[in-house]
Backbone as CSV, one residue per row, in Angstrom:
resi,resn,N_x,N_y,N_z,CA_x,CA_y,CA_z,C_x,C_y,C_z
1,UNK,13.774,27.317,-24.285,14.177,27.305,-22.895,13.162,26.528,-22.062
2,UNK,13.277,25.674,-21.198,12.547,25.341,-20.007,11.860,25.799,-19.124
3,UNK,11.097,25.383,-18.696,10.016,26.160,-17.836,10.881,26.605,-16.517
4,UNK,11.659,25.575,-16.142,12.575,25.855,-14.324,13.743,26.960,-15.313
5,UNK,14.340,26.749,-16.330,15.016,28.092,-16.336,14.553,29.382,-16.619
6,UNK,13.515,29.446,-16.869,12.695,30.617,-17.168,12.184,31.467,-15.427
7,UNK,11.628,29.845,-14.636,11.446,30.814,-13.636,12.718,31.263,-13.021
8,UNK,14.035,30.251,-13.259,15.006,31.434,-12.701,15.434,32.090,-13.217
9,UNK,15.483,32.842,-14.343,16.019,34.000,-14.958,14.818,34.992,-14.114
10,UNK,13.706,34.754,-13.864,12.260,35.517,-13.499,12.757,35.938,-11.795
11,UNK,13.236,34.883,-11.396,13.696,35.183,-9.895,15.042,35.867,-9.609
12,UNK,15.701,35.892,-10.537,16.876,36.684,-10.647,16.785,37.864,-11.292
13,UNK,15.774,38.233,-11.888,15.930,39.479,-12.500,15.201,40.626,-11.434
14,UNK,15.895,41.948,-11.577,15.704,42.688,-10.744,14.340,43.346,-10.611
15,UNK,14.127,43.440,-11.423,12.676,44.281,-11.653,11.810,43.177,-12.094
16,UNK,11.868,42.040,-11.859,10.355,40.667,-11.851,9.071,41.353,-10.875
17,UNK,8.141,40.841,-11.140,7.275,41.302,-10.104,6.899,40.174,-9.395
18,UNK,6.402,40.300,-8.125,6.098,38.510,-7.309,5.000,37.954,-7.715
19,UNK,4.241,38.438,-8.390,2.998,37.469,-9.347,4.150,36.463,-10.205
20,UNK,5.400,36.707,-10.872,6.026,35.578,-11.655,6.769,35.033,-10.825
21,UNK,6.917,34.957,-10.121,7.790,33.771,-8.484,6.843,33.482,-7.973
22,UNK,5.141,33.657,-8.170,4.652,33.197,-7.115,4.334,31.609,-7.578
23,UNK,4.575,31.156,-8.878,4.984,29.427,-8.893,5.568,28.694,-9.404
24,UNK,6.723,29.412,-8.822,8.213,28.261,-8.400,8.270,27.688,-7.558
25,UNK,9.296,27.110,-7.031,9.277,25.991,-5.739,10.408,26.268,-5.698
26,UNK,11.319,27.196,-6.088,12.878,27.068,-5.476,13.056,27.564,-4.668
27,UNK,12.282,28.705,-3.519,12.681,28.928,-1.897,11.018,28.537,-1.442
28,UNK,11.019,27.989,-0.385,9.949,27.840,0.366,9.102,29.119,0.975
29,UNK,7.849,30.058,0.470,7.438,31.359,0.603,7.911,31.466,2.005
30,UNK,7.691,30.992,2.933,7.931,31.979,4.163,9.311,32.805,4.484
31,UNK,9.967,32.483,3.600,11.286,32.623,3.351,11.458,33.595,2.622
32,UNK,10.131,34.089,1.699,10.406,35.084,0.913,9.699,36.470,1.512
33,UNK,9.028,36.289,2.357,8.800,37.493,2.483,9.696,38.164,3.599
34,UNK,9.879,39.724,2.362,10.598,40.287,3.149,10.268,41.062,4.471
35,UNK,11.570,40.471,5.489,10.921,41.310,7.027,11.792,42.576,6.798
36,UNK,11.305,43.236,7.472,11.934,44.608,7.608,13.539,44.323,8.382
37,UNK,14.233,44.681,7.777,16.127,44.527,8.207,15.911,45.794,9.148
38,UNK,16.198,44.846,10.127,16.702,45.766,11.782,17.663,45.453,12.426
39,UNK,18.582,46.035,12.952,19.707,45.298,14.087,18.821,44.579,15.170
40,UNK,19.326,43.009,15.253,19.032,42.872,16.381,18.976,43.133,17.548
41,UNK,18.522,43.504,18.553,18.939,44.009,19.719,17.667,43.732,20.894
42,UNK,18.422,43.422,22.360,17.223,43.351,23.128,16.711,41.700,23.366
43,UNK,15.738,41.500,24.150,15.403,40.010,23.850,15.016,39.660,22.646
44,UNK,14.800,40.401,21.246,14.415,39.651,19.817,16.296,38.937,19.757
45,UNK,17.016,39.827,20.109,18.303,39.386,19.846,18.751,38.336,20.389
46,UNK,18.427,38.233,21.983,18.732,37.167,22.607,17.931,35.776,22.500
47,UNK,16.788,35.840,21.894,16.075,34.689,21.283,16.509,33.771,20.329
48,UNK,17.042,35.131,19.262,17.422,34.567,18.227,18.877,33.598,18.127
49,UNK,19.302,33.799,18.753,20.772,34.081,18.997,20.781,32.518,20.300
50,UNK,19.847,32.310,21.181,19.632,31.542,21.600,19.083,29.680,20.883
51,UNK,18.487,30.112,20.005,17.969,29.183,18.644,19.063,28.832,17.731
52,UNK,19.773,30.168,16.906,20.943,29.873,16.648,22.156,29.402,17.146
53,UNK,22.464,29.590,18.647,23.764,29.032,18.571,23.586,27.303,19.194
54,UNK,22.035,27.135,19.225,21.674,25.616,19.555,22.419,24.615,18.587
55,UNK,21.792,25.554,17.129,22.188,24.643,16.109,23.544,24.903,15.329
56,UNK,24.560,25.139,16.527,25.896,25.313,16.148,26.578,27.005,15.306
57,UNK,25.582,27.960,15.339,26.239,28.987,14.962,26.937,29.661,16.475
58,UNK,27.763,30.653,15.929,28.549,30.823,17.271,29.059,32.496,16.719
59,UNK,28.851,33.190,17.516,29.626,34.366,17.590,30.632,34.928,17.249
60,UNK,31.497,35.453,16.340,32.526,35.862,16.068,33.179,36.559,16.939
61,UNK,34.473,36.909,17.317,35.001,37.165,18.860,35.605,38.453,18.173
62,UNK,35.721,39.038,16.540,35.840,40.447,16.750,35.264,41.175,16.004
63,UNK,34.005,40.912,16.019,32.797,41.912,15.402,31.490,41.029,15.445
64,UNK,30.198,41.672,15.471,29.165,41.705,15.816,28.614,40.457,14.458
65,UNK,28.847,39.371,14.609,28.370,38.772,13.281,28.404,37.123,13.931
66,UNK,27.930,36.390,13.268,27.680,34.671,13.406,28.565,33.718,12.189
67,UNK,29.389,32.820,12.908,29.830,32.294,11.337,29.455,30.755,12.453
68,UNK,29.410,29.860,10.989,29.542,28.386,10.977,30.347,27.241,10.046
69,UNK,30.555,26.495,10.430,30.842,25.765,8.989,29.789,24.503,8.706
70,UNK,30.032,24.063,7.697,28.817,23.164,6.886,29.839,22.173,6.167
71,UNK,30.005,21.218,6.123,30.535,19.581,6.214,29.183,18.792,5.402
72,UNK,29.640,18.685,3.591,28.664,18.080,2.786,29.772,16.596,2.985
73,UNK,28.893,15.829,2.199,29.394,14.885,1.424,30.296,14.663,0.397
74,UNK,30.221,15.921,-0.441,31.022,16.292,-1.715,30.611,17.269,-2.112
75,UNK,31.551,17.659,-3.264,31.632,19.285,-3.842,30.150,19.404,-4.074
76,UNK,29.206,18.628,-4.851,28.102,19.066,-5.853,27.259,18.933,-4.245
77,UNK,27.302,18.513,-3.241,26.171,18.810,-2.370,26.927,20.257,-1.618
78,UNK,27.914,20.350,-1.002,28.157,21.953,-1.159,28.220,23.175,-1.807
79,UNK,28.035,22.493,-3.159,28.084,23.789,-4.628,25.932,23.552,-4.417
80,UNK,25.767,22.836,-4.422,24.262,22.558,-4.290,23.267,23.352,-3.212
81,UNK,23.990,23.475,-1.738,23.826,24.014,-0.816,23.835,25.778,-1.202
82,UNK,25.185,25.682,-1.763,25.606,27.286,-1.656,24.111,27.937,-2.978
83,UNK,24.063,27.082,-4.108,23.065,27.785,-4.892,21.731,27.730,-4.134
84,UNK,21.118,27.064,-3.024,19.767,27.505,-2.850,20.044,28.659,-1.720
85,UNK,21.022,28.913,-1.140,21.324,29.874,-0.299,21.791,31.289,-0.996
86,UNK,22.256,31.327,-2.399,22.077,32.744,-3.169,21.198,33.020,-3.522
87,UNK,20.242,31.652,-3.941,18.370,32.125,-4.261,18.075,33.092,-2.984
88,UNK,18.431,32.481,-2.249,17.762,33.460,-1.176,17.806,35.438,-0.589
89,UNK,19.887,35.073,-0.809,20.751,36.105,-0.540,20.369,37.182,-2.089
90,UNK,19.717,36.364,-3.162,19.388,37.615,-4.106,17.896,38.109,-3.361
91,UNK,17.155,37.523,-3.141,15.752,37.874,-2.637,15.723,39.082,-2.054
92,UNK,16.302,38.684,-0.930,16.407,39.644,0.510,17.719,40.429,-0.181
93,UNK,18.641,40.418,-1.142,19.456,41.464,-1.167,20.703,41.726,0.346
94,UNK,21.013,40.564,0.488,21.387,40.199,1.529,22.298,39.026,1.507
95,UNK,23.563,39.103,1.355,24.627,38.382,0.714,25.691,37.469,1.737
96,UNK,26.137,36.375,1.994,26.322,36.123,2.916,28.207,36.150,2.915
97,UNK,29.009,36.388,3.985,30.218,35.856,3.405,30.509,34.149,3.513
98,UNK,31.250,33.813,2.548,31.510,32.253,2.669,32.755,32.342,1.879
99,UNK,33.164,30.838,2.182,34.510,30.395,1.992,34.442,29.127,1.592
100,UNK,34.695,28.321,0.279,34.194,26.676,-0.259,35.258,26.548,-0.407
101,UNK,35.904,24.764,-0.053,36.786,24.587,-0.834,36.354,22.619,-0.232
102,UNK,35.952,22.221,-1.508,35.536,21.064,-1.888,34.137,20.907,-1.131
103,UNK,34.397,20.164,0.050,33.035,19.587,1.180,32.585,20.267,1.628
104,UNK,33.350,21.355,1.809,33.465,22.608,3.497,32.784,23.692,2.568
105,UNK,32.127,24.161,3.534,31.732,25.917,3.643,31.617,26.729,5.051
106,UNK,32.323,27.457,4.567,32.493,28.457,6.030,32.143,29.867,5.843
107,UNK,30.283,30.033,6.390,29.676,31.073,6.927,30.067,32.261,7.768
108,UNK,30.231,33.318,7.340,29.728,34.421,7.990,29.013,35.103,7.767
109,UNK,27.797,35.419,8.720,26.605,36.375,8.378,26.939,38.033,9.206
110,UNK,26.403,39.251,8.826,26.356,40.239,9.795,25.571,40.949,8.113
111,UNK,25.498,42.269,9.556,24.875,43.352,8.274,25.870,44.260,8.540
112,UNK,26.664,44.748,7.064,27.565,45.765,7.278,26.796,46.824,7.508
113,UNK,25.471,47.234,6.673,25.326,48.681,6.653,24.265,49.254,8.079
114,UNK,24.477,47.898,9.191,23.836,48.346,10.586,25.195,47.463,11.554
115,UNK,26.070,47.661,11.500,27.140,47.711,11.433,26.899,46.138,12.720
116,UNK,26.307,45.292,12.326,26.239,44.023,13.500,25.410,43.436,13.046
117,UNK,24.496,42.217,13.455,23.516,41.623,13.481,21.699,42.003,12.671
118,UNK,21.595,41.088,12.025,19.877,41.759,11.742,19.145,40.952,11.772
119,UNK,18.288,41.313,11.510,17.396,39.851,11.112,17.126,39.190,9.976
120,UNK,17.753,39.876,9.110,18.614,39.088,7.896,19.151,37.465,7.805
121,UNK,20.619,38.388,8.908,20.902,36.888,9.276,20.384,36.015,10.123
122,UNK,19.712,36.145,11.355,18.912,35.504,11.471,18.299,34.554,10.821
123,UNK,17.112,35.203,9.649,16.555,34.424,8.647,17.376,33.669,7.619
124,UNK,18.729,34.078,7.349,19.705,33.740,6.203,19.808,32.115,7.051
125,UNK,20.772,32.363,8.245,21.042,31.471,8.917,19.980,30.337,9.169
126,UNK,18.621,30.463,9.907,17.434,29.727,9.855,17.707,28.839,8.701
127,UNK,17.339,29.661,7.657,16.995,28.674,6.112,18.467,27.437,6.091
128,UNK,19.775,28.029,6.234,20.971,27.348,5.554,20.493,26.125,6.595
129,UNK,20.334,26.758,8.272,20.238,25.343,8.636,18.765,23.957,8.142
130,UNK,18.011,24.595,7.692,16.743,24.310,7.262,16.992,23.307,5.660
131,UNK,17.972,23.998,5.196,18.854,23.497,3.638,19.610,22.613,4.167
132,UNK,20.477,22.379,5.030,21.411,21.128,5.429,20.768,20.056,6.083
133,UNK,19.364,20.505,6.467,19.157,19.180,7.883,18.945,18.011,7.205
134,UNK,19.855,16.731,7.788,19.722,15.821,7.060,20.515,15.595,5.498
135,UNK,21.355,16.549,5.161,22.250,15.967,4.627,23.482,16.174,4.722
136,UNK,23.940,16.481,5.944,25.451,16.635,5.955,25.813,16.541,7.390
137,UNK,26.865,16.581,7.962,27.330,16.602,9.593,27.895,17.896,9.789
138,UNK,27.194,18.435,10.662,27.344,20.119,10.745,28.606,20.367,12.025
139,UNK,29.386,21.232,12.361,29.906,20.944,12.436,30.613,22.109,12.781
């Protein structure tokens, strides 16, 4: 086996410890550490939420959550996109909903089990836009 599939079987397995992820390169660390999952609320909420809907996320009009869509070039840069964004969604344990079909992906973030917003998505959202900049027309 290879050294890059080894560290991802290491980053996917549940019980790894972070001494064996600590050198990979497939999420950028600040990304990995976990923040404490809180509902947003208050000015952390309105900050965030202010940053996000700059860069085109937008509010869902019947429940407490953010969706977007994402406009690749082709399937393998949206199938490409979606795998560094489950690296992540396994990390944090924090799963996003989406919808692919060829170019397109269509985001929705929330936290069911704080029944709205966290800082989950927040951070989920951050990274995807952080993963697209510069290769696709967002959208």
């Amino acid at each position: 086996m290879t050294r890059t599939y080894l560290q991802l079987l290491n980053l996917l397995h549940p019980l790894k410890s972070s001494r064996s992820f600590k050198h990979s390169s497939a999420l950028p660390t600040h990304f990995l550490k976990r923040t404490m999952r809180a509902k947003l609320e208050g000015d952390q909420r309105s900050d965030a939420l202010k940053q996000l809907q700059s860069n085109g996320w937008k509010l869902a009009n019947d429940r407490d959550a953010l969706s977007k869509t994402f406009l690749f070039k082709n399937f393998n840069q949206a199938f490409g996109f979606m795998t560094r964004v489950a690296l992540l969604a396994e990390k944090l344990d924090h799963h996003p909903e989406w919808f692919n079909v060829y170019n397109k992906v269509e985001v929705t973030l929330s936290t069911h089990d704080l029944n709205g917003l966290s800082t989950y998505d927040a951070q989920m959202a951050q990274f995807m836009d952080q993963c697209v900049s510069g290769t696709q027309d967002n959208k």
